[in-house]
C-alpha positions as a printed NumPy array, in Angstrom:
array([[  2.456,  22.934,  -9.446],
       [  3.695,  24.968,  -6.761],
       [  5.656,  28.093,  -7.116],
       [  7.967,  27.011,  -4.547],
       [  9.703,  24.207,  -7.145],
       [ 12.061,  26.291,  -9.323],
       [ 14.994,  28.828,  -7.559],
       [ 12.742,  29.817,  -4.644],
       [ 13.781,  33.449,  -3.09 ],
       [ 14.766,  34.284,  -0.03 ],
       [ 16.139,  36.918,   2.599],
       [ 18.66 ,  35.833,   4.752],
       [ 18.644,  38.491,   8.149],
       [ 21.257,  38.272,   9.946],
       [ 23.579,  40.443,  12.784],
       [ 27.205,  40.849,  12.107],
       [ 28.722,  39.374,  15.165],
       [ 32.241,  38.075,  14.351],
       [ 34.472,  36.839,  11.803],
       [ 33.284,  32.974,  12.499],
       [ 29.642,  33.831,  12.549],
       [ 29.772,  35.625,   9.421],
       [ 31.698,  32.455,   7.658],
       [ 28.738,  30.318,   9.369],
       [ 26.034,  33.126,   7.246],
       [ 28.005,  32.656,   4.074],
       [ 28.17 ,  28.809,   4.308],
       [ 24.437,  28.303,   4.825],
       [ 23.185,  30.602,   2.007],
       [ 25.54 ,  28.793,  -0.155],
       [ 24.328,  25.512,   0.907],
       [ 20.686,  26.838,   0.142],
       [ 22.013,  28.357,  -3.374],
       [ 23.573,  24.684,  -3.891],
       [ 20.187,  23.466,  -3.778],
       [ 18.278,  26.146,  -5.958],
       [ 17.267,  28.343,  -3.939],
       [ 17.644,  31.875,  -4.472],
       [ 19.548,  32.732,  -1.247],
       [ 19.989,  36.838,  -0.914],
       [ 22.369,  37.936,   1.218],
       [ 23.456,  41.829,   1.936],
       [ 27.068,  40.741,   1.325],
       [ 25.85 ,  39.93 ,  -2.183],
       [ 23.329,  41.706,  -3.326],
       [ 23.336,  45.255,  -1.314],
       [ 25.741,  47.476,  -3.635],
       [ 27.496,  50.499,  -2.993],
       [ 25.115,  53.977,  -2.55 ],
       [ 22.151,  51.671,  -1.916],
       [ 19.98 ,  52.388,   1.426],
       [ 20.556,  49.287,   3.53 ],
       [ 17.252,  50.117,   5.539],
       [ 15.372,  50.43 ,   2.292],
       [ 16.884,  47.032,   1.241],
       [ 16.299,  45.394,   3.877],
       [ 12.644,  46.895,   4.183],
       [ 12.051,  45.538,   0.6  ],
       [ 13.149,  42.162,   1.024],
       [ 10.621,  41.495,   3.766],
       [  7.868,  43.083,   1.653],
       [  8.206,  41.832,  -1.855],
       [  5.635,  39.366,  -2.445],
       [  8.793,  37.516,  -4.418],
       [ 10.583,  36.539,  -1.502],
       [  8.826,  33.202,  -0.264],
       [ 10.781,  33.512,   3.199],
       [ 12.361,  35.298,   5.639],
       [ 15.447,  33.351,   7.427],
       [ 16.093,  35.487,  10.279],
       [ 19.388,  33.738,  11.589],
       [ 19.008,  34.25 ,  15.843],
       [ 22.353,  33.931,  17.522],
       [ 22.841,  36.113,  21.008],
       [ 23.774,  39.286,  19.145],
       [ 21.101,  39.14 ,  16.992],
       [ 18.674,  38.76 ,  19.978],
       [ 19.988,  41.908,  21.936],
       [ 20.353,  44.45 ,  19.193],
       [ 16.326,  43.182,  18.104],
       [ 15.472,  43.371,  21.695],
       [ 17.018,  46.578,  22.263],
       [ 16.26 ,  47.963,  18.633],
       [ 20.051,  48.392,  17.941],
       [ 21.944,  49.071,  14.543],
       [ 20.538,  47.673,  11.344],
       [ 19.336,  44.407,  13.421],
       [ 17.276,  46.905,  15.723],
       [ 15.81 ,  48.777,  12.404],
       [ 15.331,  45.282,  10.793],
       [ 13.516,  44.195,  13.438],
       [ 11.145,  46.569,  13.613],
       [ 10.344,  46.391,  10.349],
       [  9.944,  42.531,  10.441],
       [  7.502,  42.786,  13.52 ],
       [  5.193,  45.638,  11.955],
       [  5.057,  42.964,   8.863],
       [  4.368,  40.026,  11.199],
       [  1.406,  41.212,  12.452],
       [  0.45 ,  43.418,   9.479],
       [  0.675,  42.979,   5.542],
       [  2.259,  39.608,   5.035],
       [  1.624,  35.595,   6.495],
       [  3.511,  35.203,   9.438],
       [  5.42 ,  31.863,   8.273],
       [  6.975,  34.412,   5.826],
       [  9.592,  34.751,   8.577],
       [ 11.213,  31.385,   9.702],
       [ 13.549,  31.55 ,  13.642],
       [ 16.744,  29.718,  12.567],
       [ 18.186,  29.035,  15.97 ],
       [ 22.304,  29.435,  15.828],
       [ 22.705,  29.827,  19.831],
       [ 21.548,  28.279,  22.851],
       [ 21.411,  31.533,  25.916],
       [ 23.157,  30.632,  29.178],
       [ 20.113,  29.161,  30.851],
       [ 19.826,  27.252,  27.683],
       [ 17.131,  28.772,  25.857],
       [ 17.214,  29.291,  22.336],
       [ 18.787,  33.116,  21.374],
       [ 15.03 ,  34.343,  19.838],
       [ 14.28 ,  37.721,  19.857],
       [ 11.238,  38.895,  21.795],
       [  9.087,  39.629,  18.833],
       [  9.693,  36.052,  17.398],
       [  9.349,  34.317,  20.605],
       [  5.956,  32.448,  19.888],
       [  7.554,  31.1  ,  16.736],
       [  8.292,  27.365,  15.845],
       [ 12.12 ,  27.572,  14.835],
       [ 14.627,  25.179,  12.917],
       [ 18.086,  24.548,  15.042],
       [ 21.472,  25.38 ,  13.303],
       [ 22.843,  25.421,  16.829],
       [ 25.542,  22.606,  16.324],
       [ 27.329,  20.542,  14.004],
       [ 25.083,  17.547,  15.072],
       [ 21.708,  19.77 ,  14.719],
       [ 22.602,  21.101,  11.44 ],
       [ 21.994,  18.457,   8.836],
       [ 18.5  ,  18.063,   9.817],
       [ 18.124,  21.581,  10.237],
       [ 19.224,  22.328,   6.282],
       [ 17.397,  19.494,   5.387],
       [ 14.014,  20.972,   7.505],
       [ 14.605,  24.681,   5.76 ],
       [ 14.9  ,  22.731,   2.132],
       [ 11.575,  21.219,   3.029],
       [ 10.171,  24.078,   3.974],
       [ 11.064,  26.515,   1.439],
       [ 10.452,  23.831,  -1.506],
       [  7.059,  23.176,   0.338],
       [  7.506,  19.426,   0.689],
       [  7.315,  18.132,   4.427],
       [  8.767,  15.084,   5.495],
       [  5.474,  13.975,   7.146],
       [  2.945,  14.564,   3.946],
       [ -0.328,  14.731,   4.563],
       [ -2.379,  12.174,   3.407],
       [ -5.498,  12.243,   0.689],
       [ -8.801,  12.029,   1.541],
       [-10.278,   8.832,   0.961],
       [-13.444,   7.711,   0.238],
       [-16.232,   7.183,   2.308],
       [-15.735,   3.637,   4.216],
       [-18.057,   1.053,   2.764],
       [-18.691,  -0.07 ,   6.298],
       [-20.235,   3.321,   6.852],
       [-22.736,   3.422,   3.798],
       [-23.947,   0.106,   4.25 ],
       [-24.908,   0.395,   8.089],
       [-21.908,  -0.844,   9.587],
       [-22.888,  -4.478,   8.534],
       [-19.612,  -5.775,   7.382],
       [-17.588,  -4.109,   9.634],
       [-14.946,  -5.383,  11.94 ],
       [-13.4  ,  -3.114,  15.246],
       [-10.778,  -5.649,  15.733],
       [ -9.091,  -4.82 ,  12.515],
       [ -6.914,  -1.642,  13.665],
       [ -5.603,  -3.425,  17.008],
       [ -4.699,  -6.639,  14.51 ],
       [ -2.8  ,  -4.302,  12.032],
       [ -0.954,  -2.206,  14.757],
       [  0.281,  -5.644,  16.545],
       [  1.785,  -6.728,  13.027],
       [  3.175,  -3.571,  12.492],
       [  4.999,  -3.118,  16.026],
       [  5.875,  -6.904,  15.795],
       [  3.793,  -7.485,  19.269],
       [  4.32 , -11.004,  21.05 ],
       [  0.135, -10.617,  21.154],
       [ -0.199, -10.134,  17.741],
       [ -1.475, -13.869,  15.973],
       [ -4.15 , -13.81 ,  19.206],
       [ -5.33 , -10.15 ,  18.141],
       [ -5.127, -11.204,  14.048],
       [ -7.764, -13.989,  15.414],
       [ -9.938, -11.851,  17.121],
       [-10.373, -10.061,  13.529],
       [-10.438, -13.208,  11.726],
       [-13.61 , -14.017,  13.901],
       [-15.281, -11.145,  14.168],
       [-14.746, -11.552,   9.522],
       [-16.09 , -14.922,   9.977],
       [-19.121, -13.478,  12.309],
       [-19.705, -10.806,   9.8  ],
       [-19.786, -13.146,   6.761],
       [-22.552, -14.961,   8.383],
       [-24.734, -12.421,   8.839],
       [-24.55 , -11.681,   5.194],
       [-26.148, -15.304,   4.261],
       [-29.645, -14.985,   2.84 ],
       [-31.098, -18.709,   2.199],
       [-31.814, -18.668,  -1.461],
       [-35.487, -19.091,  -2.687],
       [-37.549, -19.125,  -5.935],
       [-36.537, -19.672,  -9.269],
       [-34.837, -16.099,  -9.121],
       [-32.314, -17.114,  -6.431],
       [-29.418, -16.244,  -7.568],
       [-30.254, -12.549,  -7.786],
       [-30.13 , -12.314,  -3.671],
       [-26.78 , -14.054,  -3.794],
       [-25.292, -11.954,  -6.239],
       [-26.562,  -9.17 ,  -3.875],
       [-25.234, -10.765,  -0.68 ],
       [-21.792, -10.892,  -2.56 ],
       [-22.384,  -7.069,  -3.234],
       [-22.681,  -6.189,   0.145],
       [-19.445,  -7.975,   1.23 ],
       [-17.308,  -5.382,  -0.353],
       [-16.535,  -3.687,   2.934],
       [-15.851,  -6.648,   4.64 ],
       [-13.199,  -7.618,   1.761],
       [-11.27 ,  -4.545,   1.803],
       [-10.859,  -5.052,   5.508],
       [ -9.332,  -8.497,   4.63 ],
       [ -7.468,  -6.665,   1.994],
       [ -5.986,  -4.268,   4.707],
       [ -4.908,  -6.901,   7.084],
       [ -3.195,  -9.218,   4.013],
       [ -1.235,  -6.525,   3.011],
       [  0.036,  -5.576,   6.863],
       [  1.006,  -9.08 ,   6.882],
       [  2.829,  -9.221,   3.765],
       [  4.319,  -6.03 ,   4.44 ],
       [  5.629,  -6.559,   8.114],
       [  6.425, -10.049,   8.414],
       [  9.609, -10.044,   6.475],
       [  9.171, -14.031,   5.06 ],
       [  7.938, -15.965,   8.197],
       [  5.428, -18.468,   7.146],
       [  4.126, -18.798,  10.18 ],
       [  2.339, -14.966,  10.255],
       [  0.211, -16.496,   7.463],
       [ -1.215, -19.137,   9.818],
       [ -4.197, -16.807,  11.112],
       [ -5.426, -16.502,   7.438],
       [ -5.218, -20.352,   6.897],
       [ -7.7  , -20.743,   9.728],
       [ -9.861, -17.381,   8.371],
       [-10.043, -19.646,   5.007],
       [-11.174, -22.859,   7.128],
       [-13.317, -21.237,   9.097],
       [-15.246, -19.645,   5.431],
       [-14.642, -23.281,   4.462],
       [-16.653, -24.709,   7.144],
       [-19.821, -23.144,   4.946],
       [-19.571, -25.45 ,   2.13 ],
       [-21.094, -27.917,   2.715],
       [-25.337, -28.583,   2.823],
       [-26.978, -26.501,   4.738],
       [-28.195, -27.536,   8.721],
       [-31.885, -26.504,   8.831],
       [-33.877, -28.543,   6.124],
       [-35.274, -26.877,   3.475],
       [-35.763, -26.933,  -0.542],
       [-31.89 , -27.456,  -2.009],
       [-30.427, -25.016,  -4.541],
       [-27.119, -25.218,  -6.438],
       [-24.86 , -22.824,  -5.765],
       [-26.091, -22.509,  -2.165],
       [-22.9  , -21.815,  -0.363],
       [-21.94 , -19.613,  -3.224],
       [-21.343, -16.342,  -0.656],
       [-18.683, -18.369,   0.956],
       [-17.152, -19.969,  -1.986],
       [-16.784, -16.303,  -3.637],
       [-15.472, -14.915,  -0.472],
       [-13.413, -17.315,  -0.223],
       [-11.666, -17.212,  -3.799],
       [-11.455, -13.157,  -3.571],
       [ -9.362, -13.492,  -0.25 ],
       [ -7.361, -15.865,  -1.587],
       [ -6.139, -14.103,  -4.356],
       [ -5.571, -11.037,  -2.159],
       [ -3.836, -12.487,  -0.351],
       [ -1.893, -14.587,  -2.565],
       [ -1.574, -10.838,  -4.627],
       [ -0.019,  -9.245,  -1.274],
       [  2.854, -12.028,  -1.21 ],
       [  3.742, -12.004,  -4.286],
       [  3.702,  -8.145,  -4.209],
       [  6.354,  -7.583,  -1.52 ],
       [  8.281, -10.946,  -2.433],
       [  7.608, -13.125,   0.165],
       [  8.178, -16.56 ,  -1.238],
       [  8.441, -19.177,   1.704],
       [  4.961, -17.217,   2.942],
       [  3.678, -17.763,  -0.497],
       [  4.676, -21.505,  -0.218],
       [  3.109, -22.307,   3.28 ],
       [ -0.096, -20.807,   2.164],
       [ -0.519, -22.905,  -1.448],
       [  0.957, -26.01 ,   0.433],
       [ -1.299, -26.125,   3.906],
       [ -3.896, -28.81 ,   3.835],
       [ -7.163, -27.347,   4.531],
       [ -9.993, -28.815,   6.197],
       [-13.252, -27.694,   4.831],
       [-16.768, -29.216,   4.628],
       [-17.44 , -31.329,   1.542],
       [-20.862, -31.183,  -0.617],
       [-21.389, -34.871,   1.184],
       [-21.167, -32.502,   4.639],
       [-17.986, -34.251,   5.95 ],
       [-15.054, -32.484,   7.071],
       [-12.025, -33.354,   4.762],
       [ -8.472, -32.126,   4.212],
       [ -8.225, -30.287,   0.736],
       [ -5.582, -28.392,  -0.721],
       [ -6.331, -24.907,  -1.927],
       [ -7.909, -25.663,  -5.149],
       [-10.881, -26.289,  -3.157],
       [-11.394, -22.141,  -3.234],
       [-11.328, -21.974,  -6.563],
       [-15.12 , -23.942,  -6.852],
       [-17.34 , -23.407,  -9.57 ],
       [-20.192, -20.961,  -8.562],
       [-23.01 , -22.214,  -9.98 ],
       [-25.589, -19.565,  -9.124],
       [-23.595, -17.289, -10.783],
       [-21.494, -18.582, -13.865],
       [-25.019, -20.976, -14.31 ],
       [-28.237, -19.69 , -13.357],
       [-27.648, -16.189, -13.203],
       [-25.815, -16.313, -16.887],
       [-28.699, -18.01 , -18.576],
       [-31.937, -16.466, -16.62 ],
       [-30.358, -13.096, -17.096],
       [-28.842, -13.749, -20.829],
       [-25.731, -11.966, -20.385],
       [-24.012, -15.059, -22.073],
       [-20.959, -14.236, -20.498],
       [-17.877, -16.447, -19.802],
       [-17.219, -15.661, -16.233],
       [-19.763, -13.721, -14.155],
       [-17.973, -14.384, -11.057],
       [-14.545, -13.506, -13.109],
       [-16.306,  -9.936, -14.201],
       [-17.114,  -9.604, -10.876],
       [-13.83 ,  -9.743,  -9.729],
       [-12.935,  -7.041, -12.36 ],
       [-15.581,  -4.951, -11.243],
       [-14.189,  -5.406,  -7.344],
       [-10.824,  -4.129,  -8.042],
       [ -9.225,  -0.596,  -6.947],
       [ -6.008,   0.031,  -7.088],
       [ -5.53 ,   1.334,  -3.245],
       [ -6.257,  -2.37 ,  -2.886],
       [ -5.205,  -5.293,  -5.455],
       [ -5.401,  -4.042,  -9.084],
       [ -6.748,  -5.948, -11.588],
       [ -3.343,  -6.836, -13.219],
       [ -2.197,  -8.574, -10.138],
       [ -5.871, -10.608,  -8.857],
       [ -4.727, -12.122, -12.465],
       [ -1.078, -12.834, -12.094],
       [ -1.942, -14.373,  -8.576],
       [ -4.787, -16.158,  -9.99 ],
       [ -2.146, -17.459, -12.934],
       [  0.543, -18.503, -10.158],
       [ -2.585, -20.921,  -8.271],
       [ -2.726, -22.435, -11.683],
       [  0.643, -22.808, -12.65 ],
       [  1.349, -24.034,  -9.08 ],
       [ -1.486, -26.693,  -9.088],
       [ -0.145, -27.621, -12.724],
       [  3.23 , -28.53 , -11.341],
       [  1.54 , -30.573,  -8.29 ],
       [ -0.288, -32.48 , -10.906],
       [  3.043, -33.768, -12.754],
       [  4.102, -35.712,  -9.735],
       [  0.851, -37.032,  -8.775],
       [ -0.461, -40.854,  -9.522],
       [ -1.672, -41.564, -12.376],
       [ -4.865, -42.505, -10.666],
       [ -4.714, -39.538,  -8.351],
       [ -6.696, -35.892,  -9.727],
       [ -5.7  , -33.283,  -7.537],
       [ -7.37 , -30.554,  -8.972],
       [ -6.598, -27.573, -11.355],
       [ -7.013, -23.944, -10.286],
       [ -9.032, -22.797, -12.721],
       [ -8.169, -19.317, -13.256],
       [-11.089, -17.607, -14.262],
       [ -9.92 , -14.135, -14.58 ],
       [ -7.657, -15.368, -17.671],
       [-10.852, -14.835, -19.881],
       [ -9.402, -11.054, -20.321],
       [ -6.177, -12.294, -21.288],
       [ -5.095, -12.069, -24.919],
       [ -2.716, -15.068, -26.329],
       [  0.014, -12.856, -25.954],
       [ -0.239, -12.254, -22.352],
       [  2.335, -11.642, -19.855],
       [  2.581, -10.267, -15.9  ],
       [  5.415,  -8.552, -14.152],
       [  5.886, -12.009, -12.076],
       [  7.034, -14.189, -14.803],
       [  8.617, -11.056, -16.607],
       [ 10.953, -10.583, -13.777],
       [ 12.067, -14.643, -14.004],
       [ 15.032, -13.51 , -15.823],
       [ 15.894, -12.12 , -13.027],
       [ 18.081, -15.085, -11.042],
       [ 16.938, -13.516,  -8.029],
       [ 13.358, -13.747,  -8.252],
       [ 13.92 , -16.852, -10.362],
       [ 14.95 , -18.852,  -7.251],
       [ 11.936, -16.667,  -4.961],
       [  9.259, -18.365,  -7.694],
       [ 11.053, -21.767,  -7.735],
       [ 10.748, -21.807,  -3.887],
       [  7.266, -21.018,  -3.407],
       [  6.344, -23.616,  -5.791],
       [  8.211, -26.226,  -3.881],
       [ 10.638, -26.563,  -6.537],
       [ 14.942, -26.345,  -6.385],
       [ 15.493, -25.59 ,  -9.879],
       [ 14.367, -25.015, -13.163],
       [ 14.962, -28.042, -14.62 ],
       [ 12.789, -29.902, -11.676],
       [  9.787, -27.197, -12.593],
       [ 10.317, -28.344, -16.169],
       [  9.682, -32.12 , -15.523],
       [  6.827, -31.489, -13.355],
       [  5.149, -29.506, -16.002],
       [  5.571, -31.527, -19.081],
       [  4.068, -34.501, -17.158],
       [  1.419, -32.529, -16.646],
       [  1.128, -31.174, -19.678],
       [  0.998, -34.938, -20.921],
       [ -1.754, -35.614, -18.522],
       [ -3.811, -32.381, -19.508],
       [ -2.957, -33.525, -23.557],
       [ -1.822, -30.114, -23.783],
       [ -1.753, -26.85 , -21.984],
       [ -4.286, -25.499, -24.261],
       [ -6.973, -27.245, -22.168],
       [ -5.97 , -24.812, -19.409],
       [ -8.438, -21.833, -21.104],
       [-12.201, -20.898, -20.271],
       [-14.921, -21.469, -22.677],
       [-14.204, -22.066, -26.445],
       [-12.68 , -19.111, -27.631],
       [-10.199, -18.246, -24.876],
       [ -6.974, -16.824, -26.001],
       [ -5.108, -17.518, -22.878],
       [ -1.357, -19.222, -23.51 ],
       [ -0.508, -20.633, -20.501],
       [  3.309, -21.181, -21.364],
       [  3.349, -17.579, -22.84 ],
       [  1.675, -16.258, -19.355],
       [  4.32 , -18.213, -17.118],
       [  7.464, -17.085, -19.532],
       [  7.829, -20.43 , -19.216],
       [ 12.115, -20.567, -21.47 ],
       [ 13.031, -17.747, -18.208],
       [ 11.157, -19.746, -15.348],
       [ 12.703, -23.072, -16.283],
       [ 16.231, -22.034, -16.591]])
């Protein structure tokens, strides 16, 4: 922790020009004594018999004094310049120390007056010096505020961490997309040109995802899908990047989530059969159809993070047109991202014996950072698909299947589990934001979809992976708060 955080010390220098300048001294070290820091002042702390030259000499050289304000108003600048009085003798010894035993940001130019030709009142020695204005009423909020920072060591524009090395980089730029910083600055700045820039990235994804395809062959295929997956990681944190910007910057506008409904066609064009002929292996598309489901629930993660509820509904609601296994193109709605992988959760299970529920749910797991989507949300978005393609199914024919989203990653749920989402439904507020993004007015319309559906499914406990799963679907949902 820095030494700077508790009752930092200072030395306030200052010339005694009038009456109204010396109230003006007095205010400002109070206002930095106000907020803890140790503000010393000759008015305070030089007593009677001490040697003010020896004071003031020892202020600017003990090593306990963080800074030296040296308050610059015009008398202040001519006594310096012309080595006058106590200012003159302070002076002198302030620029022996800046050039000799101390830092030189040890002494801080607080600018009280502006010169005739208006140039800040800075003595000669201190002239080269980046100052903080006091100079007027208007000027001296931020100026306090700039010292406070400054002393306590905590800048308004913070420098940020170094991050890791991009994944892009390591892997020989092969899932890497330019477009993605002009996409993410046009969202940010709100540009009329932004949607055609987001499409130039959503392309160039698309492009990049394609190069990534390796045909599967031999018995062991699924081993150079898995790795074809691996190598997409880059690729999918750039999508994480841009879903975020968009969440973040497009206040609730379901229309800035149309680029990523065509970036989810355009992965779902690569579902069905292949076009060259050629030996046929389950699980062939598999690339695309994990792609697919890991941008989805980014992206679905990213709404729900910063609230954006009509968003959220446009995106689960959009009919998507995607290539069937038959190789026809047919409108789906978005369950169709959450397909089974077979070369994964199948082949790769059983040839490998890892007799695991979910390969393409651990994979998920093992995906995750927290500077991106953490784990705890990819699962409450991944609960919300379900629970909104639960409530679809309660108003649909009898002798009409619409598809449940499976939500694989509720294999590391216990039977008590619950997510911030659905903790925050007793929250009216928030209430009404879930109820709208799952197409519903109230509670009470939410509760009659789902018990049809729950009559349909002959019970919600069908809505768990493998035999043993633990998941509660009505305890996940909070399902007394969300149907108030």
């Amino acid at each position: 922790m820095s030494r700077t955080t508790h009752h930092p010390k200072v030395f306030i220098s200052y010339s005694w020009t009038d009456a109204e300048h010396e109230q003006f001294v007095l205010g400002l070290a109070t206002s930095l004594r106000n907020h803890g820091v140790d503000a010393i002042l000759d008015k305070w702390d030089l007593k009677p018999g001490q040697d003010k030259y020896v004071f003031m000499e020892s202020m600017v050289v003990d090593a306990d004094v963080l800074k030296v304000l040296v308050l610059c108003d015009r008398k202040y600048q001519e006594k310096a310049n012309y080595r006058a009085g106590g200012v003159g003798t302070e002076s002198q010894i302030i620029s022996q120390e800046l050039y000799g035993k101390v830092k030189q940001n040890k002494f801080i130019p607080v600018v009280c007056e502006y010169d005739d030709e208006g140039q800040p009142c800075l003595p000669v020695f201190m002239k080269g010096l980046i100052y903080i204005d006091v100079s007027s009423e208007e000027l001296y909020g931020n100026g306090l505020d700039q010292l406070l920072r400054l002393i306590y060591e905590q800048p308004f524009h913070q420098k940020p961490k170094l991050g890791g090395i991009p994944a892009f980089v390591t892997s020989g730029g092969a899932s890497y997309v330019k477009e993605l910083g002009a996409a993410i600055r046009a969202v940010q700045d709100g540009k009329p040109n932004r949607q055609g820039l987001e499409m130039l990235f959503i392309k160039g994804v698309l492009t990049e995802l394609e190069k990534l395809y390796v045909t599967p062959t031999g018995n062991g295929y699924h081993e150079g899908v898995y790795q074809a997956i691996a190598s997409t990681k880059g690729l999918r944190d750039q999508v994480a990047d841009y879903a975020e910007t968009v969440a973040a910057f497009s206040l609730d506008d379901p229309s800035s989530v149309s680029p990523f409904l065509k970036l989810m066609e355009g992965i779902g064009g690569h579902f069905g059969p292949p076009v060259a002929s050629g030996e046929y292996y389950p699980g062939w598309s598999d690339l695309f159809s994990y792609f697919a489901l890991e941008a989805f629930l980014i992206q679905t993660a990213a709404l729900i993070r910063h609230g954006r509820w009509k968003s959220l509904r446009r995106l689960v609601s959009a009919a998507y047109v995607v290539k069937s296994s038959q190789g026809e193109f047919k409108a789906s709605s978005c369950t169709v991202f959450d397909a089974g992988l077979v070369s994964l959760d199948e082949h790769r299970n059983q040839q490998l014996k890892l007799n695991r529920v979910s390969v393409s749910a651990d994979l998920l797991k093992e995906r995750c950072s927290a500077d991106k989507t953490s784990f705890v949300e990819l699962m409450e978005a991944d609960v919300f698909l379900m629970l909104e393609s639960v409530a679809r199914l309660g108003v649909q024919p009898s002798n009409v299947w619409p598809g449940i989203w499976g939500a694989r990653t509720t294999v590391y749920c216990s039977y008590s589990s619950k997510f911030p989402l659905f903790m925050r439904a007793a929250d009216e507020e928030v209430r009404r934001g879930i109820h709208a993004a799952l197409g519903v007015d109230t509670g009470a319309t939410l509760k009659a979809k789902l018990d049809s559906a729950n009559e349909r499914l002959k019970g919600f406990g069908r809505l768990g992976r493998g035999h043993f799963s633990d998941f509660n679907f009505i305890e996940a949902i909070n399902l007394n708060e969300l149907t108030k």
